[in-house]
DOPAKE-504069 format. One record per residue (C-alpha): y, z, x; residue in three letters. Coordinates in steps of 0.5 Angstrom, whole numbers. Layout:
N
+-------+-------+-------+--------+
!    yy !    zz !    xx ! residu !
+-------+-------+-------+--------+
!     Y !     Z !     X !    ALA !
...
+-------+-------+-------+--------+
***
This chain:
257
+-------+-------+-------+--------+
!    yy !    zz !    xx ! residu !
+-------+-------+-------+--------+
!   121 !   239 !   219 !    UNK !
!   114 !   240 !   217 !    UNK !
!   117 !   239 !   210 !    UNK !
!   121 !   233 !   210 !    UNK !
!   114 !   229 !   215 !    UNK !
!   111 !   231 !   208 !    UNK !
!   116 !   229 !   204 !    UNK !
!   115 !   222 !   209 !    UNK !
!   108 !   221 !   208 !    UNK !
!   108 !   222 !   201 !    UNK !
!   113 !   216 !   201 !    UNK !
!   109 !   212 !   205 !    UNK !
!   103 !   213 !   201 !    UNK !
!   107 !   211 !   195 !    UNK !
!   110 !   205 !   198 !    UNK !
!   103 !   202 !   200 !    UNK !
!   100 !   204 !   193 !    UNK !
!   106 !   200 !   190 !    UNK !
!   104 !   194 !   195 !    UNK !
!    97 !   194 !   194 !    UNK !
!    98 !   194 !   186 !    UNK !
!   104 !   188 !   187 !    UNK !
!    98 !   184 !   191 !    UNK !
!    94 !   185 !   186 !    UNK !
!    98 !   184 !   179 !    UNK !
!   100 !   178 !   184 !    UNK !
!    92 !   176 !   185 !    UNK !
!    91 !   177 !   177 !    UNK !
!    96 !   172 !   176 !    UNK !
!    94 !   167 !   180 !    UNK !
!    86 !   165 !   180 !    UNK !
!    81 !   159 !   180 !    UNK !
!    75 !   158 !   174 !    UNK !
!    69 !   155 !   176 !    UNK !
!    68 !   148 !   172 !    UNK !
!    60 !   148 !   168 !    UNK !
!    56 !   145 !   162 !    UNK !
!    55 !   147 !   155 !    UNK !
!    56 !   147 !   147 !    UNK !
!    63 !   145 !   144 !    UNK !
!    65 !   147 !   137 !    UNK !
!    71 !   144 !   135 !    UNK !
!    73 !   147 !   127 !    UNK !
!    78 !   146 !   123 !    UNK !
!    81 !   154 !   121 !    UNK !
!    85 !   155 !   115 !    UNK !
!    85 !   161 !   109 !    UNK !
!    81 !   162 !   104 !    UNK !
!    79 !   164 !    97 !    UNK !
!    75 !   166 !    93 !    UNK !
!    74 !   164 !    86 !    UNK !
!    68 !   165 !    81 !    UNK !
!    64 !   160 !    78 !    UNK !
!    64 !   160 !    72 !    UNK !
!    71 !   163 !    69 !    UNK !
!    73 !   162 !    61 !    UNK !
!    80 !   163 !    58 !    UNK !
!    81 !   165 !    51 !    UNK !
!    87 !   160 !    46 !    UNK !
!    88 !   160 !    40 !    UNK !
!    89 !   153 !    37 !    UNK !
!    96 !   155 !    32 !    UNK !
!   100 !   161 !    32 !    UNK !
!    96 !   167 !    30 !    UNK !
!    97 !   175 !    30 !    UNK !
!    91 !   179 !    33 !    UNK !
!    87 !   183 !    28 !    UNK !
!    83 !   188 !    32 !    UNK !
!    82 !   188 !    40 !    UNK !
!    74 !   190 !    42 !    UNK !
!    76 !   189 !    49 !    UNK !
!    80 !   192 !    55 !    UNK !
!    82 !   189 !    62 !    UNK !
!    77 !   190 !    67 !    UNK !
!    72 !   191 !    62 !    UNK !
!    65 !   188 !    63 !    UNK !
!    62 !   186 !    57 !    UNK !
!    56 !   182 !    56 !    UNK !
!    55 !   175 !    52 !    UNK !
!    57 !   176 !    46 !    UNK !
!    60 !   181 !    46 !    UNK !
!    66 !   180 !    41 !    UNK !
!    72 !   180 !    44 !    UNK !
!    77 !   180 !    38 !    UNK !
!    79 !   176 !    32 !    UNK !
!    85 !   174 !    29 !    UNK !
!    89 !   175 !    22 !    UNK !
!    83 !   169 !    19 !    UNK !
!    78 !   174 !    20 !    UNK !
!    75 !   169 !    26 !    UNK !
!    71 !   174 !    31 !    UNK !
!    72 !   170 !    38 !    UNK !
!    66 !   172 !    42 !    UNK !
!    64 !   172 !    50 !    UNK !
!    61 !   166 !    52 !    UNK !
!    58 !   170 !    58 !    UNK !
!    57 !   176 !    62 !    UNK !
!    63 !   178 !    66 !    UNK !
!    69 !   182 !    67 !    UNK !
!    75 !   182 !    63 !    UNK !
!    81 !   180 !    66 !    UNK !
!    88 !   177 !    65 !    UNK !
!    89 !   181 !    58 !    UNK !
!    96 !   179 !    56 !    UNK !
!    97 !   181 !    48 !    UNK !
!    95 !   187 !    44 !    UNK !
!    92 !   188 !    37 !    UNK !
!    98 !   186 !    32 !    UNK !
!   101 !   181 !    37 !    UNK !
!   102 !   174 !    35 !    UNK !
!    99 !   169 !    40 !    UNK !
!   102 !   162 !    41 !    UNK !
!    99 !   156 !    41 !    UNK !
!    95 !   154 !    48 !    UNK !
!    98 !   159 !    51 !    UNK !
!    91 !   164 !    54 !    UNK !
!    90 !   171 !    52 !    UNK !
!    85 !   173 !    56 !    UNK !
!    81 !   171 !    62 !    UNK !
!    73 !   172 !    63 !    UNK !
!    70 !   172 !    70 !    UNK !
!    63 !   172 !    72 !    UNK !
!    63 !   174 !    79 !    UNK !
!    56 !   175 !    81 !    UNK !
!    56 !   167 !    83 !    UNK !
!    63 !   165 !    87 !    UNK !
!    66 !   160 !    91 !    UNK !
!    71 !   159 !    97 !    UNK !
!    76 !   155 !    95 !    UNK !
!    80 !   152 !   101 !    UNK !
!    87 !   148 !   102 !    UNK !
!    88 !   144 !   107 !    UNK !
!    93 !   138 !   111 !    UNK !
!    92 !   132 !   110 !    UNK !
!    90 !   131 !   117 !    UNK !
!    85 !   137 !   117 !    UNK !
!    82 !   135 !   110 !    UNK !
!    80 !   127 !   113 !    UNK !
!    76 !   131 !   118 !    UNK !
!    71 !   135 !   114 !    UNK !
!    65 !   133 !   110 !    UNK !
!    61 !   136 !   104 !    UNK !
!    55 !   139 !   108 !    UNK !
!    60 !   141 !   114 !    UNK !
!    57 !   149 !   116 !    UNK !
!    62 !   153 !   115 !    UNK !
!    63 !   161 !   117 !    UNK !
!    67 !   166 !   112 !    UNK !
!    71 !   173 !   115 !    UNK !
!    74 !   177 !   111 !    UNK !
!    79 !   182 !   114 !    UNK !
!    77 !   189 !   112 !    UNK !
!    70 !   188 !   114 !    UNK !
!    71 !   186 !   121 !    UNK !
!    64 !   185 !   126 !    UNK !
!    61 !   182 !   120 !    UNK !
!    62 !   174 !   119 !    UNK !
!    59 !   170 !   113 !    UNK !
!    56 !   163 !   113 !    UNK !
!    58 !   158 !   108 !    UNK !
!    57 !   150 !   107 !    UNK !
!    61 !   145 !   104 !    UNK !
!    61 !   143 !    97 !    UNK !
!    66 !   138 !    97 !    UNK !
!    72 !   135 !    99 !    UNK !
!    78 !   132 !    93 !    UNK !
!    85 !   132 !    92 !    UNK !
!    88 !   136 !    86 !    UNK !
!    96 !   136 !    84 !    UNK !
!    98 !   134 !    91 !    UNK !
!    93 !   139 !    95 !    UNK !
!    87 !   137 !    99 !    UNK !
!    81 !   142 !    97 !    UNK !
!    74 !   143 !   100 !    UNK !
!    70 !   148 !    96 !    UNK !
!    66 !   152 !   101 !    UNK !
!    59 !   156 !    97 !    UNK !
!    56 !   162 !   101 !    UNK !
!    49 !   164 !    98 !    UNK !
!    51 !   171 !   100 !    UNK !
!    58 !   174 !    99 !    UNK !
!    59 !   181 !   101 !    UNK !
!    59 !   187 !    95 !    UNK !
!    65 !   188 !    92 !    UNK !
!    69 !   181 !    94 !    UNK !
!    73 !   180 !    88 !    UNK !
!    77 !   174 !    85 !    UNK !
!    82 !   173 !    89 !    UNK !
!    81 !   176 !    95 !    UNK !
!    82 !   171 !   102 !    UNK !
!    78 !   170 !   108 !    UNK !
!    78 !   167 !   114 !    UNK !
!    74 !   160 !   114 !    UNK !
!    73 !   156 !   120 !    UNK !
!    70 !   149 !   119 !    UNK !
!    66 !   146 !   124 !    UNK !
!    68 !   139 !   125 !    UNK !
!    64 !   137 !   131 !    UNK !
!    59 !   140 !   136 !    UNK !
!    58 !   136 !   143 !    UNK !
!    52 !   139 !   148 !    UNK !
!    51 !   139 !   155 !    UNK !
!    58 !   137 !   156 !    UNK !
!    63 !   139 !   162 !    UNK !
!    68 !   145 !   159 !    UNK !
!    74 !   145 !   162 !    UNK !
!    78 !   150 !   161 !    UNK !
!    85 !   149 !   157 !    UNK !
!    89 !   155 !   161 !    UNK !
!    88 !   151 !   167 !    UNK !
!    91 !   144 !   164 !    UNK !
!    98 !   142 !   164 !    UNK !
!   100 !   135 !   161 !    UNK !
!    93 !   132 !   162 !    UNK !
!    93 !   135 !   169 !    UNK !
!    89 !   139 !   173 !    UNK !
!    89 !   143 !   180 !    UNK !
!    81 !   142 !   183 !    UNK !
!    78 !   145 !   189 !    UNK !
!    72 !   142 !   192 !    UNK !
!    71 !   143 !   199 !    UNK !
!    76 !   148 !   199 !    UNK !
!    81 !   143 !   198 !    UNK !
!    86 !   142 !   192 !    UNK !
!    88 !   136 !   187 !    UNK !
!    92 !   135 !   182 !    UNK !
!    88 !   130 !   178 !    UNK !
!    89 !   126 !   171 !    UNK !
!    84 !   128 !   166 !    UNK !
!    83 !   127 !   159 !    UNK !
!    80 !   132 !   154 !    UNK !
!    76 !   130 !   147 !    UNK !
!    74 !   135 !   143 !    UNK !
!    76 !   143 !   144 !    UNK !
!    76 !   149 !   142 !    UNK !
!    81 !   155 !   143 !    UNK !
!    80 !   157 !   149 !    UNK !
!    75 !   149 !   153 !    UNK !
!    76 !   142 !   152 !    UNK !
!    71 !   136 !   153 !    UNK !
!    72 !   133 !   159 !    UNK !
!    71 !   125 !   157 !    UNK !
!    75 !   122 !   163 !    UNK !
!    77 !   125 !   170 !    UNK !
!    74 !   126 !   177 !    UNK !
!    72 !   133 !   176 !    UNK !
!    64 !   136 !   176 !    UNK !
!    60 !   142 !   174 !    UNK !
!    61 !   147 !   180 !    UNK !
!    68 !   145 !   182 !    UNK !
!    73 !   150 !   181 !    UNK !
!    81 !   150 !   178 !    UNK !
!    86 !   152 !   179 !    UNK !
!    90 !   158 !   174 !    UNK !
!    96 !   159 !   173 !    UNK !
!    96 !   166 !   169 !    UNK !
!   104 !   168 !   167 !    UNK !
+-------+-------+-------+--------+
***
C-alpha cells in the first residue's frame, strides 16, 4: 500500500512537472517586445571572390612547340625570370613577381595560337570580386563600406570598400578592395560580402518577428491594437518605422511558432 501512494506521488509530480514545462513552452511562444530607438543598417549580401590584382597569361601568337620549360605549377618566381621558350629560341620572361598557376603544356608540346599556356598571379595585392542582380547592383555605389567573412576563419570580419560598379557579359560586378586580406587567402577562395547601402539614426525599430502584412499587434496602457505600419529600411532582424501609431516604450505583440 505504502508502495502504490509512492508510485502516485511520483505520478503527481510528473504530471505537474509536465504542466509546468507546457506553461512555459506555451509562455516562450507567445511574448511582447518592447519598441525603442536606434541605428538601421540596411546591406545588400551577396558571395564574393577573390581575385588578385595584377594577373598575366602567357600565348603564343602562331603555333609553335615548347623548346625548354623553366617553371612548375605553383611555382614563385620573380620578375624576369625566364619561364620557357619555344622551337625559334624566344625565351618568355615573367613580366612580375608572382606564382604560377594554370600550367597547361609540357616541354615538347605544341602551343596553338591564342590559346594561354600558363597564368601568372601576384597576390600579395588582391581584390573581392562581386556578382549581383540587377535590383542590388542599382543600390550600391563606389565608396559603399563593405564588410568580408570567410568561412573558415569565423569571429573575424575584414573591412573593404567599393571600388566601383559595371556590367560585364550580362552580370553586374562591384569590385570590392580591402587593404588588409587575411594571410594565406588565395585566388579563388569565396567570402561572404555585405554591403552597406544605407544607415538610418535614431529611429523607431520595430521588430519584423512582430509583423504580419503591414500590421502589428501594440500594447499601450496594458491594452491591444492591431494597427497598420509602414516600414522603410530593414535589416534581418528590424525594420524603420515611417508610417503607424507606435512609440519607443510601447510593446508588441510576438507570435513565436
Amino acid at each position: 500500500m505504502a508502495l502504490n501512494k509512492k508510485y502516485l506521488g511520483l505520478g503527481g509530480g510528473l504530471v505537474l512537472l509536465l504542466s509546468v514545462i507546457f506553461l512555459i513552452l506555451k509562455q516562450s511562444n507567445k511574448e511582447s517586445l518592447t519598441i525603442s530607438r536606434g541605428s538601421i543598417v540596411e546591406a545588400v549580401y551577396a558571395l564574393g571572390t577573390v581575385k588578385p590584382l595584377q594577373s598575366y597569361s602567357l600565348k603564343f601568337g602562331i603555333s609553335a612547340s615548347i623548346k625548354d620549360l623553366y617553371i612548375e605549377e605553383g611555382q614563385y618566381v620573380t620578375k624576369g625570370a625566364p619561364l620557357l621558350s619555344n622551337d625559334s629560341g624566344i625565351v618568355f620572361k615573367a613580366p612580375f613577381s608572382g606564382i604560377i598557376t594554370n600550367l597547361t603544356l609540357s616541354k615538347n608540346e605544341i602551343a596553338m595560337p591564342g590559346v594561354p599556356i600558363l597564368e601568372l598571379i601576384d597576390m600579395k595585392s588582391a581584390f573581392i570580386q562581386v556578382s549581383l542582380d540587377q535590383e542590388s547592383a542599382l543600390r550600391v555605389k563606389a565608396n559603399q563600406k563593405a564588410q568580408l567573412s570567410f568561412e573558415s576563419i569565423r569571429g573575424h570580419v575584414y573591412e573593404g570598400i567599393v571600388e566601383r560598379v559595371y556590367p560585364s557579359h550580362g552580370q553586374f560586378i562591384v569590385r570590392i578592395n580591402s587593404p588588409k586580406l587575411p594571410e594565406g587567402i588565395l585566388a579563388e577562395m569565396t567570402t561572404d560580402v555585405a554591403i552597406e547601402v544605407s544607415r538610418k539614426e535614431n529611429v523607431i525599430l520595430v521588430p519584423l518577428i512582430a509583423a504580419d502584412k503591414g500590421k502589428i499587434i501594440r500594447i499601450r496602457d496594458g491594452k491591444k491594437s492591431k494597427i497598420e505600419i509602414k516600414l522603410g529600411a530593414i535589416n534581418s532582424e528590424f525594420g524603420e518605422l515611417i508610417d503607424g501609431d507606435l512609440a519607443e516604450n510601447d510593446e508588441v505583440f510576438v507570435n513565436r511558432k
